[in-house]
N, C-alpha and C positions, 0 to 999 in steps of 0.2 A: 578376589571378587571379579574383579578386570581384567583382561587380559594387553597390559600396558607394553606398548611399543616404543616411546619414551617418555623421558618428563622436561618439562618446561617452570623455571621458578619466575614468577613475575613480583616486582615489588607494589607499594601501596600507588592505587592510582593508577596505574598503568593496564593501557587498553588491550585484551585479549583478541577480541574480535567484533567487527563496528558493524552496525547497522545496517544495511541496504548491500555489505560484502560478500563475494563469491566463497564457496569453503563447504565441504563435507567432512570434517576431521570431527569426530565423537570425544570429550575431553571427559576425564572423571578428577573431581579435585579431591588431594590427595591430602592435604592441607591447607589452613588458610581459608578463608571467604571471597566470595565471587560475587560481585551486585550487578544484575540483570535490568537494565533498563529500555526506555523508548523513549524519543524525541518526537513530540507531538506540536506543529506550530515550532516554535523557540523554547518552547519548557520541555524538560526532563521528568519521564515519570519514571520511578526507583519499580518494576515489577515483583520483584523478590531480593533474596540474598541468600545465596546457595553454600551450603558447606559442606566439610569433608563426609565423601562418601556419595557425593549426588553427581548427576552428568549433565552435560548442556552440549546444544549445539546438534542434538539430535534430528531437527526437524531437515537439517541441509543434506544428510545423510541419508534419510528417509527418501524424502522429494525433492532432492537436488533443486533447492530452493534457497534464493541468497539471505544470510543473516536479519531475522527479523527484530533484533534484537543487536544492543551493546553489551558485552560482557567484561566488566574491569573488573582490578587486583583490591580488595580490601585486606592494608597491610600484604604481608611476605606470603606468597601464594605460590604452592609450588601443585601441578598440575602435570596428572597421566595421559597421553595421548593413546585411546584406545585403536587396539592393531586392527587395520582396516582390512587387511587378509581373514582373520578371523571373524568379522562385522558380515564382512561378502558373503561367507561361507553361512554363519549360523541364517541371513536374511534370504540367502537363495533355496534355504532347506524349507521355507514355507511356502505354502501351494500360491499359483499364478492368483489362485483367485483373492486369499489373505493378504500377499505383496499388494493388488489392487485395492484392497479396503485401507490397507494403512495410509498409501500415496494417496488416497482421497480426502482420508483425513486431515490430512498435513497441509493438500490445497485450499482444503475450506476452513482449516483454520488461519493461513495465509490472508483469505480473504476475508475472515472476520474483524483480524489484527487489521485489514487498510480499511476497511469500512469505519470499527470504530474509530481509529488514529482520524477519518476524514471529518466525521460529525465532529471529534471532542476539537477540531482546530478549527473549527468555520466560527468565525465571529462574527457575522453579519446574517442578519433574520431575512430568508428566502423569503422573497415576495411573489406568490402566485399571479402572472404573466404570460399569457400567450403572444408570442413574437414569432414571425418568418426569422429564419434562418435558412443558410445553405451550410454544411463542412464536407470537408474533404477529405475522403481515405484514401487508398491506395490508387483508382484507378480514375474517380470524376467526382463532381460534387454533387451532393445529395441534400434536398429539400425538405427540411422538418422546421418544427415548434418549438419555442421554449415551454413548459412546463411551471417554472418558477424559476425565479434570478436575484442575484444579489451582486455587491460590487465584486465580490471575489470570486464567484462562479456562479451554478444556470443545470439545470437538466432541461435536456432534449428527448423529445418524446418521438421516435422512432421505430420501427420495427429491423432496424440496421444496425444496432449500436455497433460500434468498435471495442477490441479486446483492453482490457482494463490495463493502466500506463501506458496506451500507445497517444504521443502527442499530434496533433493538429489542427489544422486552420480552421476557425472559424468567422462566415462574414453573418453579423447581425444586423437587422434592420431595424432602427428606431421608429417612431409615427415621425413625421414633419420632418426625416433627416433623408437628403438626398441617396448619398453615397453610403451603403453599409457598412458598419465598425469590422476594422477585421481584428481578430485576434488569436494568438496563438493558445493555445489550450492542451490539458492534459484529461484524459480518462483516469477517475477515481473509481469508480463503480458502476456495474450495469444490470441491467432485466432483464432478461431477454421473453420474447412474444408468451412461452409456456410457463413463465414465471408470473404475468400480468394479469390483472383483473381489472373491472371496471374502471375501480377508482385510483389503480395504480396501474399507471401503463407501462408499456417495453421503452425503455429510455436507457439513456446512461445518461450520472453525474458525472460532472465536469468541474474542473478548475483554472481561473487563469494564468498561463504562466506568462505571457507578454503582451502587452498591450499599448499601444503609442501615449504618450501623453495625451493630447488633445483630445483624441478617441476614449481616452479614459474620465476626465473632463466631460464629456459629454454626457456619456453612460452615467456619470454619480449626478449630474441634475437631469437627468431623466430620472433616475431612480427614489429621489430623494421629490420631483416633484409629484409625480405616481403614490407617493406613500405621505402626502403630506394627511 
C-alpha cells in the first residue's frame, strides 16, 4: 500500500514525535496503536488512536510545519517510514496551483489547532477594557488599546498586529499608576484590518509570558477592583 523506506518498532509508552517539533517523515503504522494527542494549559487531550494501516505526521510534510501534535507507542508498535523520494515525486506531479490549495490547508488548519488550544486554556473571564498601551516590534514602538484583559492576557486593537508567536514588549498603562507595567508577551492570534468589522476590530490576542511580581501585583487589584 506504502511504499516503506524503513521500519522503526517503538515499545508501550514511548514518544514517536512531540509536540511543537521540527520533522517532515510521513509514518504508516504497520502494527500496534499510536495515540495522538495535544497539551492544552497542563492537561492532555487523547485526539484519536490510530492503527494498523493509517499515516500521521502528514501535515509537516505537506506545509513544513512543526508537529502539531504528540504521537506515542500503545503497546509494541512497529512503524513504516514512508520513502520521501517517492512522497517528492508523486507531490511535485500535481499542478502549482493544487500544491497551493493543499499548503493552505495545512496553514489554516495550523491556525485553527492554536486558536482553539488558546480559548480551551484561558481560565480567566476577559474583562472589556479600554487601556493605552504602546508594544514594540521590530523597528519602534507603537500606540494602541486594549480591547479587553485579564490576568493572563489582553487583545490590542490595532491595525499593526504582529505575526502570530512572535514575542514582545508590552508597556500598559493603569489609571492613577505613574510608571507603565511592562510586560513581556506572546502573539496567540490575529485579525488583520480585511478580516474586521464594526464590532470586531483588527487586533491580535496576546498572552503573558513574563511579568515582574509587583507589576503583576498591581494589575490583579486593578482587575479584581474594575470587576467588583
Amino acid at each position: 500500500m506504502f511504499n516503506i523506506a524503513s521500519e522503526e518498532t517503538y515499545q508501550d509508552g514511548q514518544v514517536i514525535l512531540k509536540e511543537g517539533s521540527s520533522g517532515d517523515w510521513v509514518y504508516a503504522i504497520l502494527s500496534g496503536s499510536v495515540e495522538i494527542s495535544k497539551t492544552v494549559g497542563a492537561r492532555k487531550y487523547v485526539i484519536e488512536v490510530l492503527k494498523p494501516n493509517e499515516i500521521f505526521g502528514e501535515l509537516g510534510f505537506l506545509g513544513g510545519i512543526k508537529r502539531t501534535a504528540t504521537a506515542r507507542a500503545l503497546g509494541e508498535t512497529t512503524l513504516g517510514i514512508i520513502d520521501r523520494t517517492s512522497l517528492d515525486q508523486e507531490f511535485n506531479k500535481l499542478s502549482g496551483d493544487f500544491r497551493t490549495i493543499l499548503i493552505s490547508i495545512v496553514e489554516r488548519f495550523k491556525k485553527m489547532i492554536e486558536k482553539t488550544s488558546a480559548f480551551s486554556s484561558r481560565k480567566e473571564t476577559r474583562i472589556p477594557k479600554v487601556l493605552s498601551l504602546t508594544f514594540k516590534d521590530r523597528q519602534s514602538f507603537i500606540k494602541a488599546y486594549t480591547g479587553n484583559i485579564s490576568p493572563g492576557g489582553l487583545f490590542i486593537t490595532t491595525e499593526k498586529p504582529l505575526k502570530e508567536g512572535e514575542p514582545f514588549l508590552l508597556k500598559l498603562q493603569l489609571p492613577d499608576i505613574t510608571e507603565p507595567i511592562k510586560i513581556k508577551c506572546e502573539v496567540v492570534w490575529t485579525k488583520k484590518q480585511e478580516q474586521s468589522t464594526k464590532d470586531n476590530p483588527a487586533g491580535m490576542g496576546v498572552k503573558f509570558s513574563e511579568i515582574d511580581k509587583k507589576d503583576n501585583q498591581i494589575l490583579k487589584r486593578y482587575l479584581n477592583d474594575i470587576n467588583k
